[in-house]
C-alpha atoms as one frame of an Amber mdcrd trajectory, in Angstrom:
protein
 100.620  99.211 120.487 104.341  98.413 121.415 105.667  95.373 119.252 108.263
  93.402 120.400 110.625  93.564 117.653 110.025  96.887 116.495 112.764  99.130
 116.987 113.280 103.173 117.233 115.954 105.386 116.119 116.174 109.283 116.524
 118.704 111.049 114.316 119.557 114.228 116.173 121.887 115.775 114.741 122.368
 119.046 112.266 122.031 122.754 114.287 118.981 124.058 112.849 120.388 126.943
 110.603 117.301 128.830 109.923 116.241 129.079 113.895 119.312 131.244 114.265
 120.539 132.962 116.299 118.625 130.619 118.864 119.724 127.041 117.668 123.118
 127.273 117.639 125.851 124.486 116.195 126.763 123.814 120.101 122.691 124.095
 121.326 120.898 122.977 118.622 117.127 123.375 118.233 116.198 119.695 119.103
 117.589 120.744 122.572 115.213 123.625 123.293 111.554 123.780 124.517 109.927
 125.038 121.311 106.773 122.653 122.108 104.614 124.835 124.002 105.707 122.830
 127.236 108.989 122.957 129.676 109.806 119.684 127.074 112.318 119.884 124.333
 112.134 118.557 121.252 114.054 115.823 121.688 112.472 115.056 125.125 108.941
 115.330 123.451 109.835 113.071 120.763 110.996 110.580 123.281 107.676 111.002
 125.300 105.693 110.383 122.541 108.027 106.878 121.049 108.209 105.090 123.978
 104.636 103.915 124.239 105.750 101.919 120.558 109.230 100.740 122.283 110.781
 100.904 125.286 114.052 102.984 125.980 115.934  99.471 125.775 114.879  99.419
 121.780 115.254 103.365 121.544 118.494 104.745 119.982 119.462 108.038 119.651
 122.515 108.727 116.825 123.769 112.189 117.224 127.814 114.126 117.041 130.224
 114.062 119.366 129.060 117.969 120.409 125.527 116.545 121.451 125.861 113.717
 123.213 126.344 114.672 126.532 123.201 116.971 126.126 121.316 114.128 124.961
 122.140 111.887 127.770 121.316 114.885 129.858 117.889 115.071 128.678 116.605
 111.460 128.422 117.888 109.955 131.844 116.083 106.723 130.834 117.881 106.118
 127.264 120.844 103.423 127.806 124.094 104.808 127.429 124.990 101.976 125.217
 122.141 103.402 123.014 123.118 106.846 122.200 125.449 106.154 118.983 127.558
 108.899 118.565 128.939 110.160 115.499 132.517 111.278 114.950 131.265 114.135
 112.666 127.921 114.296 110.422 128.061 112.634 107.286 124.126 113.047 106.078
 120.449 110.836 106.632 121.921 107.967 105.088 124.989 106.989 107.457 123.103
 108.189 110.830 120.541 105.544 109.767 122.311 103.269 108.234 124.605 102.727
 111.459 121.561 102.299 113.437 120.216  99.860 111.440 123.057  97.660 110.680
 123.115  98.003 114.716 119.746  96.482 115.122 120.703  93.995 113.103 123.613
  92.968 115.343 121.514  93.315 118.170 118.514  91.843 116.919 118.669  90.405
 113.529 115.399  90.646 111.262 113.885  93.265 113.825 111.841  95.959 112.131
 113.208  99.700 112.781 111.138 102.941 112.434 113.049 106.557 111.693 111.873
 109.165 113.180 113.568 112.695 113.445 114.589 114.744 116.541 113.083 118.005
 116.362 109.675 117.285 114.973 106.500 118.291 116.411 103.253 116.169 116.431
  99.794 116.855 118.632  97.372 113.772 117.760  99.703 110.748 119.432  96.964
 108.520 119.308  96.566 109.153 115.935 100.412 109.139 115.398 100.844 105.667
 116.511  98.261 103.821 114.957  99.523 104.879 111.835 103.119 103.297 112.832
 101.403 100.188 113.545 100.183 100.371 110.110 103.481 101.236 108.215 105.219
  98.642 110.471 102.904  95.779 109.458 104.086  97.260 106.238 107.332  96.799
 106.962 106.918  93.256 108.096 105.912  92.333 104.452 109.077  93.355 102.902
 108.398  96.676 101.770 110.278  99.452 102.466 107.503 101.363 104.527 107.610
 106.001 104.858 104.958 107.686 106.643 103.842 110.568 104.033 102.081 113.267
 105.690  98.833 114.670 105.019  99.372 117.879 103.226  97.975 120.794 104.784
  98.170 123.425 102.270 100.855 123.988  98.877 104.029 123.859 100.505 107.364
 124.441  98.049 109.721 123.884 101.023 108.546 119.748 101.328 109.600 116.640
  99.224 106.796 115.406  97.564 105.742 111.387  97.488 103.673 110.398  94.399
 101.055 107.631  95.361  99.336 105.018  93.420  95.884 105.961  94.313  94.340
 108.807  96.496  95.991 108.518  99.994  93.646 107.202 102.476  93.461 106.517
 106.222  95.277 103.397 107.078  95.952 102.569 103.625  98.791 101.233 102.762
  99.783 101.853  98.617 103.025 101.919  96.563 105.457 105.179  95.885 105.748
 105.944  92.626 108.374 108.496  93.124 109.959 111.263  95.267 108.773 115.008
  93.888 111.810 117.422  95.194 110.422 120.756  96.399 107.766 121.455  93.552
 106.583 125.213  92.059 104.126 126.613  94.066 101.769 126.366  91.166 102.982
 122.316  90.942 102.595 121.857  94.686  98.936 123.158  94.179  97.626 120.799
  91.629  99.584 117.981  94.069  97.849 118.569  96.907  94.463 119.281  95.130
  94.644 115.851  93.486  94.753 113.928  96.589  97.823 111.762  95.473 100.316
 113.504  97.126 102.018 113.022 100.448 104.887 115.443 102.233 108.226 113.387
 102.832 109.058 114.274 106.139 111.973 111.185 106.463 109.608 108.561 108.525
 110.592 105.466 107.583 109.692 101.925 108.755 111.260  98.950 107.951 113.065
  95.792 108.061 117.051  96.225 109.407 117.919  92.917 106.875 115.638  94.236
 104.076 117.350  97.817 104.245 121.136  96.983 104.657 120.104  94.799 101.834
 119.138  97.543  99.434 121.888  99.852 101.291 124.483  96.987 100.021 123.224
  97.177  96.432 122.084 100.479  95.791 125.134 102.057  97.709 128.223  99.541
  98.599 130.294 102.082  99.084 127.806 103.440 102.028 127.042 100.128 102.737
 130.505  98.134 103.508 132.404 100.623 105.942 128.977 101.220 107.852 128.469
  96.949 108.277 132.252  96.991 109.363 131.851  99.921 112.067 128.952  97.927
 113.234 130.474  94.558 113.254 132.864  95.956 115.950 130.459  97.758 117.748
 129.676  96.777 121.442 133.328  95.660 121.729 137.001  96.972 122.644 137.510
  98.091 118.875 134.492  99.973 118.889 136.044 103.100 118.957 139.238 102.027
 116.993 137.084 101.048 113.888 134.794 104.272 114.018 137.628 106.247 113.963
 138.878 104.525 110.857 136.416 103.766 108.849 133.780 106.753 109.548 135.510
 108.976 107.574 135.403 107.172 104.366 131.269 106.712 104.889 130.014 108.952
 101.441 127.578 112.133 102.612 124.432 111.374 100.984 120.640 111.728 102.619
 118.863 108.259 102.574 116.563 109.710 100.364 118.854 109.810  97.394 120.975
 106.630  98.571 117.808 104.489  98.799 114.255 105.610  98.572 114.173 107.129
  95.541 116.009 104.548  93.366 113.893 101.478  95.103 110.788 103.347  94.418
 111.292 103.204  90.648 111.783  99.212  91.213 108.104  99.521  93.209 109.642
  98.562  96.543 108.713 101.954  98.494 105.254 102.029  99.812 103.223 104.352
 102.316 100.622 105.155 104.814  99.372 108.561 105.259  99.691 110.321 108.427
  97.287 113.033 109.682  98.312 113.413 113.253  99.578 117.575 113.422 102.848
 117.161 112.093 105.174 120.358 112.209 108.884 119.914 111.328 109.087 123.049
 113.270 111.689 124.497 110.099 111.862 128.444 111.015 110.517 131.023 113.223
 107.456 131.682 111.365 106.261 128.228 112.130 107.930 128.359 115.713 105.415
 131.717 116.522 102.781 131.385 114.364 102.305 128.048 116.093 103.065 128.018
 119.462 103.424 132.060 119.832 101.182 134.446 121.999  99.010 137.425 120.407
 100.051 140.420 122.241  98.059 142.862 119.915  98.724 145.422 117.819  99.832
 143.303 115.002 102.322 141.461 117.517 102.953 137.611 118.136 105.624 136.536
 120.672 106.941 133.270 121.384 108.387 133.413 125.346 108.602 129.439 125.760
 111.213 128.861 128.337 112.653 132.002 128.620 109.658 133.664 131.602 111.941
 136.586 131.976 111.306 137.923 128.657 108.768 140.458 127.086 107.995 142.240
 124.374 105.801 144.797 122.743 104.341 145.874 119.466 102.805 149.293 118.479
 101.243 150.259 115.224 102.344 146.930 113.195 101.040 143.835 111.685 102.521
 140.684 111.549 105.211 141.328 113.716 107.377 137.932 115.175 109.135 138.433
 118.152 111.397 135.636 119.826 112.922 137.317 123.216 114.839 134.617 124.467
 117.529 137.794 126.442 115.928 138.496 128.973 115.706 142.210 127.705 112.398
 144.003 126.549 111.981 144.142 122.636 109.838 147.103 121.585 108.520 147.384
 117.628 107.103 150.823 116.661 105.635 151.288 113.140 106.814 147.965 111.713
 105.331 145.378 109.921 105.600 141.882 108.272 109.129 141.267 110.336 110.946
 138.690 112.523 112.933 139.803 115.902 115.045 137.391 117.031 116.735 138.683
 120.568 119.731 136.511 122.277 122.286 137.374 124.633 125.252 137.547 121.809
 122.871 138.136 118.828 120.013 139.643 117.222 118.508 138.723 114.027 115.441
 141.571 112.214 114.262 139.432 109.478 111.513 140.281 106.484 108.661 137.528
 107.786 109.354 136.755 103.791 112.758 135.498 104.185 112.561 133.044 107.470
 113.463 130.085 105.322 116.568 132.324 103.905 118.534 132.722 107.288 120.581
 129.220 106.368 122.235 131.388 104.058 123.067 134.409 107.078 125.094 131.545
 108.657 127.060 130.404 105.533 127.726 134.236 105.107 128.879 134.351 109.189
 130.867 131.035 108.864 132.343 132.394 105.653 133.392 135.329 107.898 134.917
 133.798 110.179 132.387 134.485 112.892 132.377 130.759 113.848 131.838 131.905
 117.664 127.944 133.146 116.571 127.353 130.158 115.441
């Protein structure tokens, strides 16, 4: 159901560490076809939002590096809608600027958040529960989408729910649970009042500045300011000034979190085959192709590429060179194959390649990444 003063933003921006070395700081993974189709990310996620609002109430906010692949990719987005950032400064100022945008635009419209390089199957599904959180929204409340969980996952944010999460339901957030145990993230998701935070948010533009303003001024002011001169000549003057005072903080921290201990956070649950597509074991074991012998391979937009596994198990291979990649004897690993890099990976440590590109950029090897 597309409202008419619902809004959609799309932060792209960050270079998805831990799909290196095939998102890259220049290419990031929002850019590539890891869907299953010839769509990227980004492209998918714009398929899939504007059926809730047209590409006239669709912004994209991403850096200076991306926004000429952006515009690249979605033809139909406005120019005037892809707000580009100077340089990253977090969740909270990427949405923040949108929404103090809106406002200018279109005051008291409601805005829904919803990232770049996410992956969801069920879009029926999908956007009747946006209708839900924006009626939400509409009330007052400061409205996430908290996602079903699958299965005890220690990588996720954790929302805390009144009561049992049910279809459709809407209910108050009693807090934010960082990144539990694995023994804590069991009994959450066992007890039913639990929700992943995967950064969906729906809401008001004047009831968020609002909290923005009082929870963090310092975020707050120079954002309002930027926006207060944007769609004229001292757009670009004013960005330049004031952007790099904005504080680098995720909205989470900024906003949800402390308004959820005042009861102003509420959700709806969401059970529409979410994937934040984080790292390579999700990439393959999702959208990959069984090629035997223990062997998975994910060939998505790169046809040219093949590989093959002998006497192994659990083998992940990504050949995006063009060259054959040939395991013998291995097991439980990640291959990674790209024109300048290669990456052999214990299937254990896939959320642990971040920390391969602070160790590169440490280096000095800035050109890998």
């Amino acid at each position: 159901m597309t409202s008419t003063d619902l809004h959609v933003v799309v932060p792209a921006g960050g270079s998805g560490t831990r799909l290196w070395p095939l998102s890259r700081a220049a290419n990031p993974k929002f850019l590539h076809a890891l869907t299953g189709t010839d769509r990227s990310l980004l492209q998918a996620t714009f398929d899939r939002l504007t059926p809730l609002a047209p590409p006239e109430r669709l912004l994209v906010v991403t850096g200076t590096a991306h926004a000429a692949g952006v515009a690249r990719q979605l033809p139909d987005l406005p120019d005037r809608n892809i707000l580009v950032e100077p340089f990253a400064r977090d969740s909270c100022a990427a949405i923040a600027l949108a929404a103090a945008v809106i406002a200018k635009r279109s005051p008291g419209a409601v805005m829904a958040s919803f990232a770049a390089d996410h992956l969801i199957t069920d879009t029926v599904e999908f956007g009747h529960t946006v209708d839900r959180a924006v009626e939400g929204a509409r009330e007052g409340k400061l409205m996430t989408i908290g996602i079903t969980p699958t299965r005890p996952e220690t990588g996720y944010g954790y929302l805390q729910c009144s009561e049992p999460a049910q279809r459709s339901v809407i209910q108050r957030v009693l807090e934010f649970k960082e990144k539990p145990s694995l023994e804590v993230a069991t009994r959450y998701v066992e007890s039913g009042s639990y929700l992943w935070n995967a950064s969906m948010f729906v809401w008001r533009v004047d009831v968020f500045l609002a909290e923005l303003l009082a929870k963090r001024p310092d975020v707050a002011e120079p954002i309002l300011r930027i926006a207060a001169a944007w769609d004229t000549d001292d757009q670009e003057d004013v960005l330049a000034e004031l952007w790099p005072t904005v504080p680098k903080v995720a909205v989470e921290y900024a906003v949800m979190e402390p308004a959820a201990e005042e009861g102003k956070v509420a959700t709806v649950p969401g059970d529409f085959g979410w994937s934040d597509i984080g790292d390579f074991e999700t990439v393959v074991q999702l959208l990959g192709t069984d090629i035997g012998h223990g062997g998975r391979t994910f060939t998505n937009g790169y046809p040219a590429s093949r590989a093959v596994v002998v006497d192994g198990s659990e083998v992940m291979i990504v050949p995006a060179s063009g060259r054959l990649v040939a395991t013998l004897g291995v097991h439980d690993l990640i291959v990674v194959d790209t024109a300048d890099a290669v990456l052999v990976c214990d299937r254990d440590r896939a959320q642990d390649i971040k920390r391969l590109t602070e160790i590169l950029r440490d280096r000095g090897d800035i050109d890998c990444l």
